[in-house]
Structures are given as structure tokens and as C-alpha cells.
C-alpha positions in Angstrom: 0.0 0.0 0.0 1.3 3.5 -0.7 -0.1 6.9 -1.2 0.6 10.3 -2.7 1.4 14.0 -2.1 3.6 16.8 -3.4 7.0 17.3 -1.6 7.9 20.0 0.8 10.5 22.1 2.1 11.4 20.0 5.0 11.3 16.9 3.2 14.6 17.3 2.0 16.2 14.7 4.7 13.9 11.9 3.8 14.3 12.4 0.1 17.6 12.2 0.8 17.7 9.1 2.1 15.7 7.4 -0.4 18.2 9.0 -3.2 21.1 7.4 -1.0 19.3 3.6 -1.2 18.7 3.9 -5.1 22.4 5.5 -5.9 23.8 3.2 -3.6 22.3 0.2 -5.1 23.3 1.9 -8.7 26.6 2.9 -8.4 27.9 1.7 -5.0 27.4 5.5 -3.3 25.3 8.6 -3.0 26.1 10.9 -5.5 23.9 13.9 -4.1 24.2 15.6 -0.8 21.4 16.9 1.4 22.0 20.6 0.5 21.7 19.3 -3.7 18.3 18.0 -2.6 17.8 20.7 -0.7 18.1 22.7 -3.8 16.1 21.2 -5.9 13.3 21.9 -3.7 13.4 25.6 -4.1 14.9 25.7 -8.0 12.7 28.6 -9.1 11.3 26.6 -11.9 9.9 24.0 -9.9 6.8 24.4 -8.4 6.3 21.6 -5.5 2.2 22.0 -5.6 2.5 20.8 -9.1 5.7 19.7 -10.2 6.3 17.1 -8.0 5.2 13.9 -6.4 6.1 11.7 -3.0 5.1 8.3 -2.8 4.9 6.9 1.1 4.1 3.5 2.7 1.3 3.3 5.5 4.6 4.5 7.8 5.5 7.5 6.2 8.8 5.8 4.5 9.6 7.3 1.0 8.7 5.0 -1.6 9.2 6.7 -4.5 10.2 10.5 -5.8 9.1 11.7 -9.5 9.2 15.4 -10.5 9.1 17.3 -13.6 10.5 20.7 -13.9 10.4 23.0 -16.9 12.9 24.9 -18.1 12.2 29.0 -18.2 10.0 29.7 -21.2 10.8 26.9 -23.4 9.5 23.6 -24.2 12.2 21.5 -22.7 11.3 19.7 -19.2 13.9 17.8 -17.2 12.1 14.5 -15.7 13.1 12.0 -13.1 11.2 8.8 -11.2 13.3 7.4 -8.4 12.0 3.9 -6.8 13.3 2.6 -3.5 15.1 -0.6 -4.4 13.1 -3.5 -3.9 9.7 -1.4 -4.2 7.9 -3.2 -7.2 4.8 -1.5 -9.4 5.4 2.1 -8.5 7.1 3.6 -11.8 4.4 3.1 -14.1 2.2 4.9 -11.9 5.1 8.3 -10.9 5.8 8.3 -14.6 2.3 8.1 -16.1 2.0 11.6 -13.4 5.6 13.3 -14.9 4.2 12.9 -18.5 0.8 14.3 -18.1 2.7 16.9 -16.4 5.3 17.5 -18.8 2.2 18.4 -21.2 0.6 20.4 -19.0 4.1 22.4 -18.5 4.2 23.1 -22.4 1.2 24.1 -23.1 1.6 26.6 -20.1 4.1 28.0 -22.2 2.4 27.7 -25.2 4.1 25.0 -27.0 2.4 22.4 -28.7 4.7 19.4 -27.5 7.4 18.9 -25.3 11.2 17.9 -25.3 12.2 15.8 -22.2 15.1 15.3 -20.8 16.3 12.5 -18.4 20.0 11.9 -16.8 20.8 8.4 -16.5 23.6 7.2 -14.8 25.6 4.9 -17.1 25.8 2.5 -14.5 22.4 2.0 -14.2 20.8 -0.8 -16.4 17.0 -0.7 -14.8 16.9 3.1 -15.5 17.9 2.6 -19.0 15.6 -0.1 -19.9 12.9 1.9 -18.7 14.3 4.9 -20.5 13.7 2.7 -24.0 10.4 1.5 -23.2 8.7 5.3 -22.5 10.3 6.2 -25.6 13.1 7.7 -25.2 16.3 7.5 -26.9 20.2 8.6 -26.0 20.8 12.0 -26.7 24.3 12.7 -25.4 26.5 11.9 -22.6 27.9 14.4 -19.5 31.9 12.9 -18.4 32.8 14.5 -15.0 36.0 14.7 -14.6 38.4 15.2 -12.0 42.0 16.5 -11.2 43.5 16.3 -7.6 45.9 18.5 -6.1 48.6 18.1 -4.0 49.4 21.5 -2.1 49.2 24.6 -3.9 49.1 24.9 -7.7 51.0 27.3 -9.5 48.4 30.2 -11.3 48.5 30.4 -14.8 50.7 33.1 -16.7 47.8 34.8 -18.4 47.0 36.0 -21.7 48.6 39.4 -23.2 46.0 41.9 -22.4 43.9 40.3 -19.9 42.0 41.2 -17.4 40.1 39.2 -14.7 37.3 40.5 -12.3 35.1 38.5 -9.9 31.3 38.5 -9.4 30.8 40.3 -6.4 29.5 43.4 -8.5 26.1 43.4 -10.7 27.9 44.4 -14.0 30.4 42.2 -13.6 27.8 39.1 -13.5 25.4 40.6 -16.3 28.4 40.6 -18.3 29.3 37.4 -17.2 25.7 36.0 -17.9 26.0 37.6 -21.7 29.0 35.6 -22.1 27.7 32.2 -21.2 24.4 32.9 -22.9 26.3 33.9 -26.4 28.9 30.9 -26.0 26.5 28.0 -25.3 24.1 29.1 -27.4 24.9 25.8 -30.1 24.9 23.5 -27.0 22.8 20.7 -26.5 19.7 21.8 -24.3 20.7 24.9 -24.6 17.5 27.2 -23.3 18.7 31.0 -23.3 17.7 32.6 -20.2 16.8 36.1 -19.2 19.6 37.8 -16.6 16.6 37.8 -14.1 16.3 34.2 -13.8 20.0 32.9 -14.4 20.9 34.8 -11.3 17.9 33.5 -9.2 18.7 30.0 -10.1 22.2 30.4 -8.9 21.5 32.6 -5.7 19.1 29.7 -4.8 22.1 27.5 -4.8 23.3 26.9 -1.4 27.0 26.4 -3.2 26.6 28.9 -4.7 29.7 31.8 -4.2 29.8 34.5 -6.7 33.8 35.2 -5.4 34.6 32.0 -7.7 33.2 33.6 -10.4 35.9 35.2 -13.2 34.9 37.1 -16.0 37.8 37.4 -18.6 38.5 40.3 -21.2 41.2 40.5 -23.8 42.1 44.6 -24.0 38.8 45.6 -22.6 36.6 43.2 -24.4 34.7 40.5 -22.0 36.0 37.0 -23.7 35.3 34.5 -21.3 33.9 33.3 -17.8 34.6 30.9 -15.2 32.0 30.6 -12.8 32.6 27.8 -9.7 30.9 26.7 -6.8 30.9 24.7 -3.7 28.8 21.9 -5.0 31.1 19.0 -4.7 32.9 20.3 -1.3 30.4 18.6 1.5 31.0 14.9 0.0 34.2 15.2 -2.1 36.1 18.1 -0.8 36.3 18.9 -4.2 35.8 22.6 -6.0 33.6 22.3 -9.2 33.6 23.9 -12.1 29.4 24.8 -12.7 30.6 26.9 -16.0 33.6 27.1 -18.3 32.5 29.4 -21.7 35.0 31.5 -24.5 33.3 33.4 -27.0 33.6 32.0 -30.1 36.0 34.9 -31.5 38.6 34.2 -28.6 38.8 30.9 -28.8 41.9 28.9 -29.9 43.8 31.1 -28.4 44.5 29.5 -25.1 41.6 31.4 -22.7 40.4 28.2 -21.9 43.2 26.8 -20.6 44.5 29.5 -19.1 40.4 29.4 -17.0 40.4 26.1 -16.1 44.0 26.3 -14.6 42.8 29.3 -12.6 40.5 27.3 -11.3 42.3 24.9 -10.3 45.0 27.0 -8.9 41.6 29.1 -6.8 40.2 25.4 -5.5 44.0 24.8 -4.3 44.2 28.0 -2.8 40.9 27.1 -0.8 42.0 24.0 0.7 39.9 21.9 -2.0 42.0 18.3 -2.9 40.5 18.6 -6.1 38.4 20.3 -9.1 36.0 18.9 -10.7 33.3 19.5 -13.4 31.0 18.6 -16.3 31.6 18.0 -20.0 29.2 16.9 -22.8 31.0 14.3 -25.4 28.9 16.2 -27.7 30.3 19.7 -27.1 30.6 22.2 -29.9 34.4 22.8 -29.0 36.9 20.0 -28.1 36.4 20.9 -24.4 36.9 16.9 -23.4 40.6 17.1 -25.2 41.0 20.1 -23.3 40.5 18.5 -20.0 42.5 15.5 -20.2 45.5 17.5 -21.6 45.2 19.6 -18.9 45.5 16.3 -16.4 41.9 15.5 -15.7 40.3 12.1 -15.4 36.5 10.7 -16.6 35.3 9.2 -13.0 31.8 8.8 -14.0 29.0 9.1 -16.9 25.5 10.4 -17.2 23.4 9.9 -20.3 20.7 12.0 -21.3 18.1 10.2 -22.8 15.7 12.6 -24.8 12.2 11.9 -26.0 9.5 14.9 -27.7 5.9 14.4 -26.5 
């Protein structure tokens, strides 16, 4: 027996836990904290009264979690049903709920269909199986990488003409914002956003830390940003890299680089034995080469699986 109701604020702990059993079942560990979850509760764009869904035995134990969250004005929606290992009959149910709200999230926004998204770990067989019989079909794949440091790490000698400056100020991170917006616009699931809600979504983020963020210019012109958080320090003591973006007219000319070293040089700085961070296979640059030349390690993969409804 089970029943049903939307998620709250302070169910963030139980969630939790029931994210711990299934990752740990998956891939040997939990791969989110309790501030990540946390997060996701207040994400701007989901709305818990409608976007979300608990499932519960007769003792209040977490069954099941299944949410679908839109994405600003556009017709994408990210989706997700997690099951409590072991708990038999419950997906059909949470992800006949996420579709019918995927829909509903569309047409809100006056699309007539919808593009889902779903991150699968690589790892995870079930999920994936399921993924193929709901339709959906492999769209690209996310590598996190990692590099760890052992005592400080020498900064980078930087570009002729460059200047960096951090995010503390307002024109510094609407600046910064145009950057990413303009670079990643040929990325996949790209979804431009408005400077109003790119800087809600990351001052919701409890790891969030605007010092970390570096916005680059080449003789007065903004060229690139770095923007890092404290996402992976609770669990991993580990800086991340959220956001790594060159305009396309300063690229090849060793900007990237010279940003991801900074970063790593910052996250030694900091204490941090590592830095890691995100990068699709199917990037528009050769950001993966870029990586591992610069001494960083795959350590895990997440598919996203893609279907239009």
C-alpha cells in the first residue's frame, strides 16, 4: 500500500535518504548531498504543488520520488522517477503523473509538445531499460571529470592583455551572464535565459559563491567566464567547475586553458584536494581534449536520454 502528495520544504532529509538507497544500489554510493536536494526543492522553476510527487508507505517511509521541472519559457522539461530498491509496481504509476505533467508544462508556455530530458547514470541498467520503453532515446552523454591537487598549484601566466574580475559586483555578473548565454548558445539543451532568472537560479544555490566567479577580457573586451561553486565540497572536498564558456571569436587562443588552470590553482588556494566538473561528449568545442590534456580524469558518466511528446 502506498499513497501520494507533493513534496515539501522539510522533506529534503527523507528524500535524501531514499536518493542514497537507489544511488547506492546503482553505483555503489550517493552521489547527491542533502543541500543538492535541498536545492532542488526551491529551484525557481519547480513548483512543488505541481511539479512534483512523493510516494509513502502506511509509515510515512519514502517509496518513491518523481518530478518534472520545466525549463524558463521553453518547451524543454527535465524529468526523473526514483523507486526505493526493492519497491515493485510504482514507476508506471510516478511516470504516467511526470508525462501528463510534462504536457501540462508546455502548453503553459504555449508550446504544442514537449522535449524531455532524463539523466541516467551509465551505471544504471534498470533506469535505462525503462528509459527505452517510455520512448526515449540517447541523446548525449555528460563525463565528469576530476583533477586532484597536492598543495598549492602554481596560477596560470595569463594572456597578453587580460584582465580578470570576480562576481561580487552586478555588471560584472550581467556581463558574465551575456557571455555564457552567447557561447553555449549551439549546445545541447541549450535554453537561453533572461539575466533575471540565471541569477535566481544560482543565488538559490546553497554552493553557490559569486567570489569563484571570473569574468575574462582581452584589452577591454569580455571574452570568457569561469563561474565555480561549492557543489562538490560537503561529499568530495572537491571545488567544481558549474561553468567554463569562451566566445567564439577568442577561442583557440588558449583562454580556456589559461580558466580552467585558474581554477584549479583558486580550488588549491581554498584547501579543496580537487576540481571537478562537467563536460558533454557532444560539445561544440573539443572541451573533453581540453580536459585531459590539462590532467583530468572521466570518473563517471551520465546519459541524457531525450524523448519529444
Amino acid at each position: 500500500m502506498h499513497s501520494l502528495r507533493r513534496p515539501r520544504v522539510e522533506d529534503a532529509a527523507a528524500i535524501y535518504e531514499l536518493i542514497s538507497a537507489y544511488e547506492t544500489a546503482v553505483i555503489g554510493a550517493p552521489d547527491m548531498t542533502p543541500e543538492d536536494v535541498a536545492d532542488e526543492l526551491v529551484e525557481p522553476d519547480f513548483d512543488r504543488d505541481k511539479d512534483g510527487w512523493l510516494a509513502q508507505d502506511t509509515d510515512g517511509r519514502l517509496l518513491g520520488s518523481a518530478w518534472a521541472c520545466g525549463n524558463g519559457d521553453s518547451d524543454l522539461v527535465h524529468v526523473d522517477v526514483i523507486i526505493r530498491p526493492g519497491v515493485e509496481g510504482l514507476a508506471e504509476e510516478l511516470w504516467q503523473a511526470v508525462l501528463g505533467r510534462a504536457r501540462e508544462l508546455a502548453a503553459e508556455r504555449g508550446h504544442d509538445g514537449a522535449t524531455l530530458h532524463l539523466g541516467v547514470h551509465r551505471a544504471d541498467h534498470v533506469k535505462r531499460a525503462m528509459a527505452k520503453e517510455l520512448g526515449f532515446e540517447p541523446g548525449t552523454s555528460f563525463h565528469r571529470m576530476r583533477i586532484d591537487h597536492d598543495g598549492p598549484v602554481e596560477p596560470p601566466s595569463p594572456p597578453a592583455g587580460l584582465t580578470l574580475r570576480s562576481g561580487g559586483r552586478d555588471d560584472v555578473r550581467r556581463e558574465a551572464h551575456r557571455v555564457h548565454q552567447e557561447a553555449f548558445a549551439e549546445h545541447f539543451g541549450f535554453v537561453k535565459l533572461d539575466y533575471d532568472l540565471w541569477y535566481e537560479r544560482r543565488q538559490a544555490q546553497t554552493a553557490n559563491d559569486w567570489d569563484q566567479l571570473a569574468l575574462a577580457s582581452i584589452d577591454g573586451r569580455a571574452a570568457g567566464v569561469v563561474i565555480g561553486s561549492n557543489q562538490f565540497v560537503p561529499d568530495q572536498g572537491c571545488g567544481y567547475v558549474a561553468t567554463l564558456a569562451v566566445l567564439p571569436e577568442f577561442r583557440g587562443q588558449g583562454l580556456g586553458r589559461f580558466l580552467l588552470r585558474h581554477a584549479f590553482a583558486a580550488d588549491a588556494s581554498r584547501g579543496r584536494k580537487g576540481t571537478i566538473l562537467h563536460v558533454d561528449s557532444n560539445n561544440t568545442t573539443p572541451a573533453l581534449g581540453l580536459y585531459e590534456s590539462a590532467g583530468m580524469r572521466p570518473v563517471m558518466v551520465i546519459d541524457i536520454w531525450h524523448r519529444r511528446l
